[in-house]
BAMAR-928003 format. One record per atom (N, C-alpha, C): x, z, y; residue in one letter. Coordinates in steps of 0.02 Angstrom, whole numbers, plus 32768, in hexadecimal, padded with zeros to 4 digits. Example, Ala and Ser with C-alpha at 12.3 -4.5 7.8 and 13.67 -1.06 7.14 Angstrom:
<baros>
829481867EE4a
826781867F1Fa
829481867F5Ba
828281627F90s
82AC81657FCBs
8285818A8002s
</baros>
This chain:
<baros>
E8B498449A2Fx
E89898879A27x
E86198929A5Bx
E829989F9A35x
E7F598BD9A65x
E7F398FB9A91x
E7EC99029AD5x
E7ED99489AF9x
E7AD99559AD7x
E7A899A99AC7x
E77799CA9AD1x
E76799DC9B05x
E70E99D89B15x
E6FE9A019B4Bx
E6D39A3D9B41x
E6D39A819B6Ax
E6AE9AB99B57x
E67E9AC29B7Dx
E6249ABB9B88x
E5EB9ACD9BA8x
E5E49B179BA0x
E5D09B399BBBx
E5B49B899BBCx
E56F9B649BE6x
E53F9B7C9BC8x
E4F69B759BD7x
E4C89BA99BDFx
E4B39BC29C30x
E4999C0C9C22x
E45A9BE79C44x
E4279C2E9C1Fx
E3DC9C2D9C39x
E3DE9C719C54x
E3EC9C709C96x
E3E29CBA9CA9x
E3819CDD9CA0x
E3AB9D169CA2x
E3739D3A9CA9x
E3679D899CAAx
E3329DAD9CC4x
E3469DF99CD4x
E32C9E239C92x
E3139E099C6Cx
E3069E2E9C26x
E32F9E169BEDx
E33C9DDD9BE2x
E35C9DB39BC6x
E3889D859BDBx
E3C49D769BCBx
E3D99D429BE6x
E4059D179BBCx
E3F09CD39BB1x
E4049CA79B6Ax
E4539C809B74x
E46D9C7B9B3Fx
E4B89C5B9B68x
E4CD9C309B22x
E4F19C009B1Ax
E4EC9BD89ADFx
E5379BA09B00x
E5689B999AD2x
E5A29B6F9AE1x
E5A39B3A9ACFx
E5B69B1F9ABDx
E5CC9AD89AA3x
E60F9AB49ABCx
E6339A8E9A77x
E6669A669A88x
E6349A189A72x
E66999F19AA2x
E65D99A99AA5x
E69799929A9Ax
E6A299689A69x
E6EB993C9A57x
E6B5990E9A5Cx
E6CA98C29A8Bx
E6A598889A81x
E67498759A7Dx
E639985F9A61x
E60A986F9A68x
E5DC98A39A27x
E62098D19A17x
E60398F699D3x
E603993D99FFx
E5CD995499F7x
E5C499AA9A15x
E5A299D099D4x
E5C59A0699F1x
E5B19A4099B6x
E5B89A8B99DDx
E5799AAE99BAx
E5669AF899D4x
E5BB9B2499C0x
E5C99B419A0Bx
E60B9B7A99F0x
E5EA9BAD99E1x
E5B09BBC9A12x
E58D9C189A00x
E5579C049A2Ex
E5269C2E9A19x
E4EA9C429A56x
E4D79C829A36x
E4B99CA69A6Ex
E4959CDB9A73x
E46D9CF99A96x
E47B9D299AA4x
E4449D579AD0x
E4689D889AEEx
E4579DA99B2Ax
E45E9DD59B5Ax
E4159E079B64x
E4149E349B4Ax
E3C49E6B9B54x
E3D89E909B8Ax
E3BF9E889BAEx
E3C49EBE9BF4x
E3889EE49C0Cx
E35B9EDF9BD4x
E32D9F129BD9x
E3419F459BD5x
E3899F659BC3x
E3AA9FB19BB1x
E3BC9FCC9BE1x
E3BE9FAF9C0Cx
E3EB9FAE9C62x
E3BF9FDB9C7Fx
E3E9A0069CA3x
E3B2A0489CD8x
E390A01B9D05x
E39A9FEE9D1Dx
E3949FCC9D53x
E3B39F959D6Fx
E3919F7B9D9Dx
E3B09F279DB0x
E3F69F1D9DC6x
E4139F439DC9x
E4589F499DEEx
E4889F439DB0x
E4749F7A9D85x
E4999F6F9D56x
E48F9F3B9D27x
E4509F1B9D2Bx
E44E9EE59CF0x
E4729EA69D10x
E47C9E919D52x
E4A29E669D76x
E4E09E7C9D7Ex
E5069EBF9D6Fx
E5439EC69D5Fx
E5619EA49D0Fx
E5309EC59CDFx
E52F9EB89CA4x
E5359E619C94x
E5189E389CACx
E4FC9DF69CB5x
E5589DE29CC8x
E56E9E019D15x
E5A99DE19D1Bx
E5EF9DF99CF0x
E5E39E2C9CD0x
E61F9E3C9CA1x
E60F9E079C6Dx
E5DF9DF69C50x
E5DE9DDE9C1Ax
E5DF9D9B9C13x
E5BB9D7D9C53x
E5E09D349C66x
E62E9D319C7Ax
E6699D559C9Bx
E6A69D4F9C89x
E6AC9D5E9C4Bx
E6A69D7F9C20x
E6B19D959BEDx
E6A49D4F9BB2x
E6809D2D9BA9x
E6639CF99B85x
E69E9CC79BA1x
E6AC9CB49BF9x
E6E19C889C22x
E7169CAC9BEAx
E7219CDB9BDFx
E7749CE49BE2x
E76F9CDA9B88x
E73C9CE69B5Cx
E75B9CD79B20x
E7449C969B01x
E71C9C6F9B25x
E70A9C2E9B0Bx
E7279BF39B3Ax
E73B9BF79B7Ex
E76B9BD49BB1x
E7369B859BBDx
E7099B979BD1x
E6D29B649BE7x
E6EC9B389C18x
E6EF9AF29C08x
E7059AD49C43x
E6D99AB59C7Ax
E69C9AC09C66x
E6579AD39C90x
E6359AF89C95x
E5FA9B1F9CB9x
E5BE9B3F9CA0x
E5839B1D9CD2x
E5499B259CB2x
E5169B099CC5x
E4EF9B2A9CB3x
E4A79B4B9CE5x
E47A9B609CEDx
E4379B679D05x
E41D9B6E9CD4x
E3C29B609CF1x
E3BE9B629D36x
E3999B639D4Dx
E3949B669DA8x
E3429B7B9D99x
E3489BC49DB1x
E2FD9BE69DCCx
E2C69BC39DCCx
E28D9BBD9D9Dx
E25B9BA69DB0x
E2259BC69DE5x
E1F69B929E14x
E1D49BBF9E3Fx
E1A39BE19E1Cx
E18C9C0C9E2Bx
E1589C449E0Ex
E1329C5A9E46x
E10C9C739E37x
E0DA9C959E6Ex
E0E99CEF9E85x
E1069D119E45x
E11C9D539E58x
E1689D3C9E7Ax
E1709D639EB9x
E1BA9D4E9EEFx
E1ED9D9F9EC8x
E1BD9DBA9ECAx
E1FC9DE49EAAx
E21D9DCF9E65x
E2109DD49E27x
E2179DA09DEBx
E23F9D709E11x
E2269D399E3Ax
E2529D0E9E4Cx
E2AE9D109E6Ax
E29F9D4A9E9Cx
E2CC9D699EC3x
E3099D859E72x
E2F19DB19E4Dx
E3199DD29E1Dx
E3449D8D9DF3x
E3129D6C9DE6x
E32C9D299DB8x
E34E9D099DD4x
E34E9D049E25x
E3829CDF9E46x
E3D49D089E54x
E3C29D449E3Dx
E4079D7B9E52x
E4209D6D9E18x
E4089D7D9DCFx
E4269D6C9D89x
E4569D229D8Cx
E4209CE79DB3x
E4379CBF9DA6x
E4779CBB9DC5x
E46F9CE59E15x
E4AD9CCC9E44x
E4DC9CF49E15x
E4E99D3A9E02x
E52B9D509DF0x
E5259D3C9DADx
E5239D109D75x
E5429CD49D53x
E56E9CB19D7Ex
E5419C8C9DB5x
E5789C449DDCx
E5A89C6F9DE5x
E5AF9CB99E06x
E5E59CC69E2Dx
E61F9CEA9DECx
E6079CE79DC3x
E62A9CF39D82x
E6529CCA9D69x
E6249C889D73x
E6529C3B9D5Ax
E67E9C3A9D92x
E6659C439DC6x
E6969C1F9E0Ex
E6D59C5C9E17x
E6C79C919E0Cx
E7009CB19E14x
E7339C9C9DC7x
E7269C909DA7x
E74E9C6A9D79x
E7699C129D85x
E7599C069DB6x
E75C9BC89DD5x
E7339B8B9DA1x
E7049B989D79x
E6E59B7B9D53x
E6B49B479D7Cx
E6A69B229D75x
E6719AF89D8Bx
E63B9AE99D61x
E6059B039DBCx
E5B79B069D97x
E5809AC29DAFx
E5639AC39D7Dx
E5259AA29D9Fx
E4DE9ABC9D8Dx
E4B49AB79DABx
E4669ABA9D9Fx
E43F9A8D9D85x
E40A9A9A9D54x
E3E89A6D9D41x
E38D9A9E9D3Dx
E3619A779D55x
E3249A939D57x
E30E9A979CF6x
E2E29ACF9CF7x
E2CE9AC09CD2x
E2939A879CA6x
E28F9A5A9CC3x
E2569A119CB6x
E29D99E99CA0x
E2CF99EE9CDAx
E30F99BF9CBDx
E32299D29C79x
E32C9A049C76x
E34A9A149C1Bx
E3299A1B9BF3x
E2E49A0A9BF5x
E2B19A149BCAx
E2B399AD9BBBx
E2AF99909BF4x
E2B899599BEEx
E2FF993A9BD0x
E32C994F9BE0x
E36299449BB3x
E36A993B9B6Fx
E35199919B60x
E35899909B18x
E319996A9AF2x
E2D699819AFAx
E2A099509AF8x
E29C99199AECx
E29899159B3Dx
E28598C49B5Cx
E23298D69B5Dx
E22099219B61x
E1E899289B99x
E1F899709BB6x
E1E0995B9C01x
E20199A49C17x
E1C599D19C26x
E18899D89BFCx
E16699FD9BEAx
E1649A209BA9x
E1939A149B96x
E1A99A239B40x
E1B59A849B2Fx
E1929A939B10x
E1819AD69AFFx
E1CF9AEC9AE5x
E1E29B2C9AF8x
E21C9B479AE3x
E21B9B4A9A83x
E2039B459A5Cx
E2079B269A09x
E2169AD99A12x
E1EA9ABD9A3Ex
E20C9A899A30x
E25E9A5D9A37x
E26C9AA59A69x
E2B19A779A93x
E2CF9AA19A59x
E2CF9AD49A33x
E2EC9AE69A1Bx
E2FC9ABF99DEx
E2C19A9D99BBx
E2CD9A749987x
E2E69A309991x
E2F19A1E99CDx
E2FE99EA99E5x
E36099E999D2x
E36A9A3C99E1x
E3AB9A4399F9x
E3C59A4D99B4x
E3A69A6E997Bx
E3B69A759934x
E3D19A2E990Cx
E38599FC9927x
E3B399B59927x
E3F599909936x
E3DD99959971x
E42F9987999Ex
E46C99A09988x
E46899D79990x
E4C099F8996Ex
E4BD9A06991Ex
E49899F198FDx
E48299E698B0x
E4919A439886x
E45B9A6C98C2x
E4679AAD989Bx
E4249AC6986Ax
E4369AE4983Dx
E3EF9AEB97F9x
E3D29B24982Bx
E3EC9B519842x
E3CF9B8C9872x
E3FE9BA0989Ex
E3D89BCC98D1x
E4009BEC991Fx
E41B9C3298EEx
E4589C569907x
E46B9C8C9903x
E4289CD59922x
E3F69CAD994Bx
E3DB9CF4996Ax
E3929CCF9973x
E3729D04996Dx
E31D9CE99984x
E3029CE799B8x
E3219CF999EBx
E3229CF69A35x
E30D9C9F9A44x
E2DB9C9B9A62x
E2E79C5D9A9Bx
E3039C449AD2x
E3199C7D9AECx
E34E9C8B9B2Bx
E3859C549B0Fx
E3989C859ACDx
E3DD9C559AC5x
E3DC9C099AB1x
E3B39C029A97x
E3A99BBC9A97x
E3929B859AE4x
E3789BB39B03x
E3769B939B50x
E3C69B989B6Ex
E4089BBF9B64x
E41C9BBB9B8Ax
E4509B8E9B52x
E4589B7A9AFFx
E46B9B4F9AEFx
E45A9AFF9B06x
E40F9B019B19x
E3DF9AC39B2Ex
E4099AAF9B73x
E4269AED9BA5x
E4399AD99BD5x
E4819AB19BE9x
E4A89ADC9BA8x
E4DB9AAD9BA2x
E4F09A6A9B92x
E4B39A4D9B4Cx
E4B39A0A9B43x
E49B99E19B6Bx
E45999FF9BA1x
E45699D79BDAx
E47599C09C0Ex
E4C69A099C22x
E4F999F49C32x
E51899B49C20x
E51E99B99BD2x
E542998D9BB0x
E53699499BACx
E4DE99399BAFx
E4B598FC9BBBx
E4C098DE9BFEx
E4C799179C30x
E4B898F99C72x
E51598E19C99x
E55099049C72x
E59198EA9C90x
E59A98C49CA8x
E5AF98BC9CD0x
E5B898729D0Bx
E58F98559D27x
E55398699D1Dx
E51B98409D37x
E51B986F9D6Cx
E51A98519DB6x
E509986A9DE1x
E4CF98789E0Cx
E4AA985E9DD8x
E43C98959DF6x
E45F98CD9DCCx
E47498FE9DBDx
E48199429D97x
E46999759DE9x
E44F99979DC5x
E42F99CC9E0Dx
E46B99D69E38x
E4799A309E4Ex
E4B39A449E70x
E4E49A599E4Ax
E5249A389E5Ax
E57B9A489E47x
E5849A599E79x
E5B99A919E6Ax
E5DD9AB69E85x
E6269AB99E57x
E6769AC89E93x
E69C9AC49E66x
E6D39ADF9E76x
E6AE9B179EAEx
E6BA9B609EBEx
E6A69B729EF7x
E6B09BB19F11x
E6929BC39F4Fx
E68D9B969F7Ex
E6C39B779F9Ex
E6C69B4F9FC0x
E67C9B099FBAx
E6889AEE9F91x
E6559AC69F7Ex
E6199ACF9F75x
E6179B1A9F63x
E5C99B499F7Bx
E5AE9B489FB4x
E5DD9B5A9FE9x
E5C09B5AA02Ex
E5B79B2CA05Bx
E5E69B03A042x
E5E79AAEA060x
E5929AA8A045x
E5789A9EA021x
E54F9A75A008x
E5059AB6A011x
E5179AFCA02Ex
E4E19B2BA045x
E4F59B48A07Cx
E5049B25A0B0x
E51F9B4AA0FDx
E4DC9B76A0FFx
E4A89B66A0FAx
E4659BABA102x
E4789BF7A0EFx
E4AC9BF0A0BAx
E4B09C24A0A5x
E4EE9C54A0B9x
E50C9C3BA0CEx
E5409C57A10Cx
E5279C7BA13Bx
E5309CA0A145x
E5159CCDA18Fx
E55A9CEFA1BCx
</baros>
């Protein structure tokens, strides 16, 4: 009997934020759900990073991910934009980690390269790339978000065991071991 395994794949983000599952039996994977998160409705940043972490436990507790994996901030030139995208992203991790879930990071060039195999590959393309792969006729939603944060999970799924995979983490502990900077 084959174990199943469960990816949760998020693309954070402060207007949008894409999230997409997948099981892996062997080397057969298939889409459980993806979607979308709009947090353009949100009064404000506080609450859309509240919103962000209810709904990442919330996704942990009814789909039981035995990983999650997430884009990792690209640099940009606006620091605020950057700063916000890095708060979305942190309360996801601390969403997975307080569920004792284990995370890793993957840039976005890596999961473009993954799914690809170029990591300049336009978000249509990774998306059709990914329609291939898990053999779906169409996505549930027209969002690209969600298809980036489905993209992130099969790159999870591509990159398992290989140890060039960006940063794992596999709970707090293993957070700070590996960012004493961020300790104060």
């Amino acid at each position: 009997m084959q174990i199943e395994k469960i990816i949760l794949g998020i693309d954070p983000g402060t207007s949008i934020m894409g999230f997409g599952i997948i099981s892996v039996k062997g080397s057969k994977m298939a889409m459980i759900s993806m979607h979308e998160l709009i947090l353009k409705k949100h009064p404000n940043h506080e609450t859309k990073l509240k919103f962000i972490f209810d709904k990442t436990l919330a996704l942990i507790d009814e789909f039981h991910p035995d990983e999650v994996a997430l884009e990792a901030p690209f640099f940009g030139k606006n620091v605020q934009s950057m700063l916000k995208l890095g708060r979305a992203q942190g309360v996801a991790m601390a969403a997975s980690l307080h569920r004792d879930i284990p995370i890793t990071e993957y840039s976005p060039k890596k999961i473009k390269m993954a799914i690809t195999g170029n990591g300049n590959a336009s978000k249509e393309m990774v998306a059709g790339m990914l329609k291939n792969l898990l053999n779906l006729k169409e996505f549930p939603t027209k969002y690209l978000d969600a298809t980036d944060g489905l993209a992130v999970a099969v790159c999870h799924h591509f990159n398992s065991g290989n140890p060039t995979t960006e940063k794992s983490y596999t709970g707090w502990d293993s957070f700070l071991k590996q960012n004493p900077e961020r300790l104060k």
